[in-house]
Structure formats: structure tokens, C-alpha cells
C-alpha positions as CSV (number, residue, x, y, z in Angstrom):
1,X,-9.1,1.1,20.5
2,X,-8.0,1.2,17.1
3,X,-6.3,3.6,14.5
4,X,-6.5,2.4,11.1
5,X,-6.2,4.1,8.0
6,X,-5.2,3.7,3.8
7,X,-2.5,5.9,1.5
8,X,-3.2,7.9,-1.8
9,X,-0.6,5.4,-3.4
10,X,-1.5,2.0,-3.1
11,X,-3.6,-0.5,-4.3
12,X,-3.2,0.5,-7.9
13,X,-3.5,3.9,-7.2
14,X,-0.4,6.0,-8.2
15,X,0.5,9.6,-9.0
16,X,-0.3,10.6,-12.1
17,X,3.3,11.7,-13.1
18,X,4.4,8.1,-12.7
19,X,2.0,7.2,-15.1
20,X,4.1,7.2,-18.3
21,X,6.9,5.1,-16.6
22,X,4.2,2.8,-16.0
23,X,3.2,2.2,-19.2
24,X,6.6,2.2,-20.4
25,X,7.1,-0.8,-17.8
26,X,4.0,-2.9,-18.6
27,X,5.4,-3.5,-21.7
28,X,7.6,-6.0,-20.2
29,X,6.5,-6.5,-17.0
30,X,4.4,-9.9,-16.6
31,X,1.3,-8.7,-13.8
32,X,1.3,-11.5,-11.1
33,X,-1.2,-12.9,-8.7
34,X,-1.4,-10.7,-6.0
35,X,-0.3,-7.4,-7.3
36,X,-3.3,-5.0,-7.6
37,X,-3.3,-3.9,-11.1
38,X,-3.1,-1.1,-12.5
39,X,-5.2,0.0,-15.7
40,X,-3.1,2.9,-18.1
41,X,-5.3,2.7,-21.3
42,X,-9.0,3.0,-21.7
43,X,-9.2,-0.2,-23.2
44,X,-7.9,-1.5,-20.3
45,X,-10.0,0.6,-17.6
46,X,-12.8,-0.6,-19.5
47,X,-12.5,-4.1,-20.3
48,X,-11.5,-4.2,-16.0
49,X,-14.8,-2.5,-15.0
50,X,-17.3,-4.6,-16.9
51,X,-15.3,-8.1,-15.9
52,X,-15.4,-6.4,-12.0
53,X,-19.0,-5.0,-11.7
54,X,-21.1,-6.8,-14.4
55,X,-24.2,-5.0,-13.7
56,X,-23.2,-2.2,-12.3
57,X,-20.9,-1.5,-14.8
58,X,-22.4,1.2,-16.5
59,X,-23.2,3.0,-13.4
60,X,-19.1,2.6,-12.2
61,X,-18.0,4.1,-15.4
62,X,-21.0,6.9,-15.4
63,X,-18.9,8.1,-11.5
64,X,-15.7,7.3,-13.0
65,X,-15.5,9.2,-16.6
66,X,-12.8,8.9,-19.1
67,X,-12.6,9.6,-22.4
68,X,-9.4,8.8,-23.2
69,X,-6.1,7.0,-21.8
70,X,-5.0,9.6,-19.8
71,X,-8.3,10.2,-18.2
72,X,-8.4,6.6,-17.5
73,X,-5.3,6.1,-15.2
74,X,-6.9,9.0,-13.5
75,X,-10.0,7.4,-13.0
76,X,-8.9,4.2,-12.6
77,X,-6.9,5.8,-9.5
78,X,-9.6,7.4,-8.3
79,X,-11.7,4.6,-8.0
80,X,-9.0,2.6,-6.1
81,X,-8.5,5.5,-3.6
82,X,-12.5,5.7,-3.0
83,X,-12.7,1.8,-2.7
84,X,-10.3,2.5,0.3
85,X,-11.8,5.2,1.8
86,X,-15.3,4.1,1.8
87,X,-14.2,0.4,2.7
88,X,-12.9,1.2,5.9
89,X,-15.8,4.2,6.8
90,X,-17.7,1.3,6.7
91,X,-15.7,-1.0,8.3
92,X,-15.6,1.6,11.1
93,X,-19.9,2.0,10.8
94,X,-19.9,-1.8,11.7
95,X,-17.4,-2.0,14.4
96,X,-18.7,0.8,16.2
97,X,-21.9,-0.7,16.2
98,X,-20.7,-3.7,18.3
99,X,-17.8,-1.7,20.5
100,X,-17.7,1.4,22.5
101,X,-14.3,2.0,22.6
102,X,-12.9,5.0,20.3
103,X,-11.6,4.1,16.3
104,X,-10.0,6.9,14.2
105,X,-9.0,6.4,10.5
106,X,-7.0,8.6,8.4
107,X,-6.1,9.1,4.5
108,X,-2.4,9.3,4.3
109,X,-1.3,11.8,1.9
110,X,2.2,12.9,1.5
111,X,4.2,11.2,-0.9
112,X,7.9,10.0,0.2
113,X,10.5,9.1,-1.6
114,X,11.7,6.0,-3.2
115,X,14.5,4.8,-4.3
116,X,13.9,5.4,-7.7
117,X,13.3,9.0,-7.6
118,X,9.9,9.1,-7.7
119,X,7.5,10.4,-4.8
120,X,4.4,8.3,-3.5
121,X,2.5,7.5,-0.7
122,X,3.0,4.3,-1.0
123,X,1.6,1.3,1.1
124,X,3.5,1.6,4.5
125,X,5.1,4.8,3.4
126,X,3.3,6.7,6.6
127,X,5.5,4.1,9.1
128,X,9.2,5.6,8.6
129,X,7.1,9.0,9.9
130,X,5.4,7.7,12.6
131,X,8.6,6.6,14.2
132,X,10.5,9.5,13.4
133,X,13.5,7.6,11.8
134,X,13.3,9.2,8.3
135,X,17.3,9.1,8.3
136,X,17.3,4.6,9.0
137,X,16.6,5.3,4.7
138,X,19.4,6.8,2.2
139,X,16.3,8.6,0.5
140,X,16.3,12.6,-0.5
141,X,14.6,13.9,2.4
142,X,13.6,17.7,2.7
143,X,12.7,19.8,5.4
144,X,8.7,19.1,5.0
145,X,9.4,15.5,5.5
146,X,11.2,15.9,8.5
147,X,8.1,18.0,9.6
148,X,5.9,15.7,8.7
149,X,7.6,13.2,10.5
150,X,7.9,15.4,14.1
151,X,3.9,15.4,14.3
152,X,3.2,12.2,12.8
153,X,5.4,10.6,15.5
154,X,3.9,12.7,17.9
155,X,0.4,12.0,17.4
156,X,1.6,8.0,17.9
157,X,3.3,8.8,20.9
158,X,0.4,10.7,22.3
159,X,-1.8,7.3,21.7
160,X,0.5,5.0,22.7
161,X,0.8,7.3,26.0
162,X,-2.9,7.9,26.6
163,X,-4.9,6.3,24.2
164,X,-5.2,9.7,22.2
165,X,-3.8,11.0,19.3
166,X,-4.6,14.4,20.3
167,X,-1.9,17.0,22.0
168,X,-0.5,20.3,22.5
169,X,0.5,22.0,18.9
170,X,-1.1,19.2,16.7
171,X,-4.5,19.9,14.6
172,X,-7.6,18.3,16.1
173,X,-7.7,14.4,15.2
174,X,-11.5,13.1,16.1
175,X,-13.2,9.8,17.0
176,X,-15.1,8.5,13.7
177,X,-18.4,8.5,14.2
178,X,-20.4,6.7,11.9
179,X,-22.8,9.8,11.1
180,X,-19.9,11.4,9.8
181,X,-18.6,10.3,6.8
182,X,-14.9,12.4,7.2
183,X,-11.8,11.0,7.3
184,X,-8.8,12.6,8.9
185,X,-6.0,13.5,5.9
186,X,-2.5,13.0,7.2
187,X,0.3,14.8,5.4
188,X,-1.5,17.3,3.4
189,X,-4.1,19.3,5.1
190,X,-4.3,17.6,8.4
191,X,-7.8,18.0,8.9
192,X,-11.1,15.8,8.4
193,X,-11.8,15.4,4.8
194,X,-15.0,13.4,3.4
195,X,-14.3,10.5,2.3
196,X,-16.4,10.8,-1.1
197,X,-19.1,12.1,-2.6
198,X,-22.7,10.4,-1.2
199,X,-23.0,9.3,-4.4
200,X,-20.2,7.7,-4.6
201,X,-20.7,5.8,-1.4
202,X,-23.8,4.7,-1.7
203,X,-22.5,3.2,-5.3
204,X,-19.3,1.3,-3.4
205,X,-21.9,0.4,-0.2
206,X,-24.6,-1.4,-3.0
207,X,-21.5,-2.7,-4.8
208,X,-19.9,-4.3,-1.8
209,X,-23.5,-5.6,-1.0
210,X,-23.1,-7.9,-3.9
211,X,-20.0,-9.7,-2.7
212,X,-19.6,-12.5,-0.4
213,X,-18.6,-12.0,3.1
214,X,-14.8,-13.8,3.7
């Protein structure tokens, strides 16, 4: 049985409201190896897509329109947060196709804080929730965190308990089912959520096509 799932903030991806801190930071910030980067300007956006999808270049940047450098880091987010999604819908297509037991995936969406004021969803930001121990942080926590946290931690009690998610007071979490191209969204709307548009997957599905397997 497996839950598995990605955040709104990760990979690249951040809010937009961090985004002129971020420039301001790249100015003497050195990227290194391993970071996933993340592309401000349109030059940048730009010069990033035709170096990443050759070909399909054109086609990327036709789904993922900017005109400018503010509609670049939006883009550029958006493109990370779809890789994500779609990545592991079809993760979950192939593993269902070989085991019986029951997957679920989610989008985590609420945005914690950090120490530096800011709010993301960071990567790993959904763990302090699922174990309820919001206060092991010295963070500004508000009452929708700490309600957040109460059914987050009790949906992972409920699987570790029973092998289900799913309990008394908590909105409906299904199996994925590879038909279905819905994702459950944790911490906003709580509720299945498609993961993109079909033209978007069938874009990241061809693209994905034209790498080699690990």
C-alpha cells in the first residue's frame, strides 16, 4: 500500500510573493549541483526551456506563456508543480498496473512557516502536520495550522491503524485509479483536484517519453 504525494513549494516552484527576495538573492547566491533552479527573468525561463526540451521547446513555452519576467517565474513555477503532479499520476498508472493493493497521492498545499518569515509549502513541510507536533518548531503558528495539523495527523493515524486514510469527520480521500487523472489537495480544499489540463499531460507524458529510464 502506498501514500505518496508532492508540495506547491518545492522543486523550484515558490510562491510568487517570494519572488523578489529571490532575485534579490541570486545576485550573490552561486546555484549548486543539486539545487533545482529556479528561473526569475524571461531570459532565463527561456534560455532553460530550449536547453531542457530541444524540440519540444516551442510547444513547452506555447503551455507555459510569459511575456515578461514576472510572468516567467509564474510560469516557470507552474511548470515545476505540473512536472510533479503528472510525474507521479503516472508513476501511480504504472504501478497499479503490476499491483493490486490500494495507492493514494496527494498535492500538499498549505504553506508553513519558515524561519525567515516567509510561508511555503516547502519540500517536507506536510511532515510537522502529519505528526501533529507543530509546537517541536519556534515558528508563528495560527489557529489554521493547528487545524490543519489535527486532520492531517488524523488521516495518518487512520492508515497506519487500518490501512486507510479515511475516518469519521475527515473529507473523502480515494484510491487513485488510473482512469482518473485527480489528485487529492491537502491543506487547501481537501478534495480531489485534476492534476492538469489533458493537454498538459499528454505534453509532460510525450516529453517524459523522450528520456531514458534510470
Amino acid at each position: 500500500d502506498y501514500i505518496v504525494g508532492n508540495n506547491l513549494d518545492e522543486s523550484g516552484a515558490v510562491p510568487f510573493d517570494c519572488v523578489p527576495a529571490m532575485r534579490e538573492r541570486q545576485k550573490s547566491e552561486q546555484w549548486r549541483p543539486g539545487r533545482p533552479p529556479t528561473h526569475l527573468t524571461l531570459e532565463a525561463f527561456t534560455r532553460a526551456a530550449r536547453l531542457k526540451y530541444r524540440d519540444m521547446a516551442e510547444e513547452f513555452l506555447s503551455l507555459y506563456q510569459a511575456a515578461n519576467d514576472d510572468e516567467a517565474a509564474k510560469a516557470d513555477s507552474q511548470a515545476v508543480r505540473d512536472n510533479a503532479r503528472i510525474s507521479t499520476y503516472l508513476w501511480g498508472t504504472e504501478w497499479t498496473s503490476h499491483c493490486g493493493n490500494p495507492v493514494r497521492t496527494y498535492f500538499w498545499t498549505h504553506r508553513a512557516p519558515t524561519p525567515n518569515g516567509e510561508r511555503r509549502a516547502f519540500h517536507g513541510a506536510e511532515i510537522t502536520y502529519a505528526f501533529d507536533n507543530l509546537e517541536m518548531l519556534d515558528r508563528p503558528w495560527n489557529d489554521e495550522d493547528r487545524r490543519i495539523a489535527s486532520m492531517i495527523s488524523s488521516y495518518w493515524a487512520n492508515y497506519i491503524a487500518s490501512g486507510n486514510p479515511n475516518g469519521e469527520g475527515l473529507p473523502e480521500w480515494p484510491e487513485y485509479h488510473a482512469g482518473d487523472s485527480s489528485v487529492m489537495d491537502l491543506g487547501t480544499s481537501f478534495r480531489p483536484e485534476p492534476v492538469a489540463a489533458e493537454e498538459v499531460i499528454d505534453f509532460w507524458k510525450r516529453f517524459f517519453a523522450t528520456q531514458k529510464a534510470w
